[in-house]
C-alpha positions in Angstrom: 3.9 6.1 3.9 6.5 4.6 6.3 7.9 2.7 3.5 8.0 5.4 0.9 9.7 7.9 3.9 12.5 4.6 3.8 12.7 4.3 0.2 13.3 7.6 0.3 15.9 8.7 3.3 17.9 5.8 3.0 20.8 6.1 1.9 22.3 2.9 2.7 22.5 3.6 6.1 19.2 2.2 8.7 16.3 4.4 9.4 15.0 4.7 12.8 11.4 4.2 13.0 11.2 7.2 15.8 12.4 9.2 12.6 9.5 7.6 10.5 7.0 8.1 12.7 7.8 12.1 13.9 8.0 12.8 9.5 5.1 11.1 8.6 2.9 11.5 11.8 2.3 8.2 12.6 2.4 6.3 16.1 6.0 4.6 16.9 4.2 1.5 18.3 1.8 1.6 15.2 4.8 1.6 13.2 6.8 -1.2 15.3 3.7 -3.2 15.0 3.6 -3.1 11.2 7.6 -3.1 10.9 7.0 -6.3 12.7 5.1 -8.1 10.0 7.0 -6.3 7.5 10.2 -8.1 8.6 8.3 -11.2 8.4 6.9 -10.7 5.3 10.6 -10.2 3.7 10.1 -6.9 2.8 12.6 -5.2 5.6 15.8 -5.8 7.5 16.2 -4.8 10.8 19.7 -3.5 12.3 19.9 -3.5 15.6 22.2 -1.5 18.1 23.6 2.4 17.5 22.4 3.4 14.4 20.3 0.8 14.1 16.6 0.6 12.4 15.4 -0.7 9.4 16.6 -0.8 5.6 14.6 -2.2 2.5 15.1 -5.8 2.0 15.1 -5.3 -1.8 15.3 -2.4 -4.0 12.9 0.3 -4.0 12.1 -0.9 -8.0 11.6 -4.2 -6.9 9.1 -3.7 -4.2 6.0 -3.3 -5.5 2.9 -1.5 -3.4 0.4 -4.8 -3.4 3.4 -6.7 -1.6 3.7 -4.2 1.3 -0.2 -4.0 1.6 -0.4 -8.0 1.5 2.4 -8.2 4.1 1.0 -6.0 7.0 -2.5 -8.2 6.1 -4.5 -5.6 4.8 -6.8 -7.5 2.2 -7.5 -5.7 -0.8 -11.0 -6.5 -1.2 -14.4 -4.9 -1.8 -17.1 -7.2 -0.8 -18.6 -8.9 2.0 -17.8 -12.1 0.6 -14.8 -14.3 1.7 -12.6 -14.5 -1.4 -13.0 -17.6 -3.6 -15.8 -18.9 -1.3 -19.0 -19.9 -3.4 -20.7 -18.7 -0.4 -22.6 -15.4 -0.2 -22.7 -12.5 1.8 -26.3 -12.8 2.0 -28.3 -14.5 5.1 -29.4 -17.1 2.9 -26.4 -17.4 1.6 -26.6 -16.3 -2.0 -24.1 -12.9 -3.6 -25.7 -9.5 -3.8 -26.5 -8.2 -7.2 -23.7 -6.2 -7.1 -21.5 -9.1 -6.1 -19.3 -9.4 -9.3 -19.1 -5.5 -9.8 -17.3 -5.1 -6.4 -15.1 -8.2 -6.6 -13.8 -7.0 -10.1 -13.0 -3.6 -8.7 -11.1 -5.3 -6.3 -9.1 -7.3 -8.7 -8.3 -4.0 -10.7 -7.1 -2.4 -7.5 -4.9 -5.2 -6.8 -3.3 -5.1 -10.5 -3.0 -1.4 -10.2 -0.9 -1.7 -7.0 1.0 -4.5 -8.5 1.8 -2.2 -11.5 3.1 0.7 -9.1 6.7 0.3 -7.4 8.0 1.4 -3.9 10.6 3.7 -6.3 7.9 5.0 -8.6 5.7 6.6 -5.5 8.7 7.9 -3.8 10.1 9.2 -6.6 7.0 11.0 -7.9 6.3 8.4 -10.9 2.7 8.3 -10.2 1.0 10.9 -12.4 -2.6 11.7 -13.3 -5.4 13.4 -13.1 -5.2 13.3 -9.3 -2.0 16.0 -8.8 -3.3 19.4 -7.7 -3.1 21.4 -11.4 -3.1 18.6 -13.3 -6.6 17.9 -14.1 -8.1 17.6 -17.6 -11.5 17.9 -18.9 -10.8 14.9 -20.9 -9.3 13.6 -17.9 -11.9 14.5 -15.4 -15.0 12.6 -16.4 -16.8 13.1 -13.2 -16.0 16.8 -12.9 -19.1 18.1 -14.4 -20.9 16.5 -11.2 -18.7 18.1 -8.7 
């Protein structure tokens, strides 16, 4: 959200994250701790001073939504499992039945986010069955159940 409220009040000028945070309803020291890794992460620049705050390290295009999730460490995964370990979940070691299920979902959630740019989400690019008024009923498969 912080980086989409950027994306999108920009303007070539540095955004405050006191501005973020009172938009988008989120903590300031929530936000400074994730600006933090952010930074690191090469996704921001920080300017400091008057008028000082943070601007997109790269172009809103260019920054994709796996990348900013990846950089505050937020592991897009769906299992128990460490990734890439042959080990299971289970106490004797072994994957669930389920295992492969779960870790594909994962991987589909990953190359979705990959897919989806900081510009498209704050430029309403992301369409769907999802928007309010939007939906369907070749769309909705799960409708009937709802």
């Amino acid at each position: 959200m912080a980086m989409v409220d950027i994306a999108a009040h920009t303007e070539g000028k540095p955004i405050a994250l006191a501005d973020v945070a009172e938009r988008q309803e989120i903590s300031l020291s929530y936000l400074e701790q994730l600006f933090g890794k952010l930074r690191r992460g090469g996704l921001v620049k920080s300017v400091r001073g008057p008028g000082g705050g943070y601007l997109l390290a790269h172009g809103a295009d260019d920054t994709r939504i796996s990348d900013i999730i990846l950089a505050v460490d937020e592991p897009i995964k769906t299992t128990r499992c460490t990734p890439g370990s042959p080990v299971g979940c289970k106490s004797n070691k072994s994957r669930c039945l389920t295992h492969d299920l779960w870790q594909e979902l994962g991987n589909k959630i990953f190359l979705y986010l990959n897919s989806v740019s900081l510009a498209d989400v704050s430029e309403n690019r992301i369409l769907g069955s999802s928007g309010e008024g939007h939906r369907r009923e070749e769309d909705a498969p799960f409708a009937a159940a709802e």
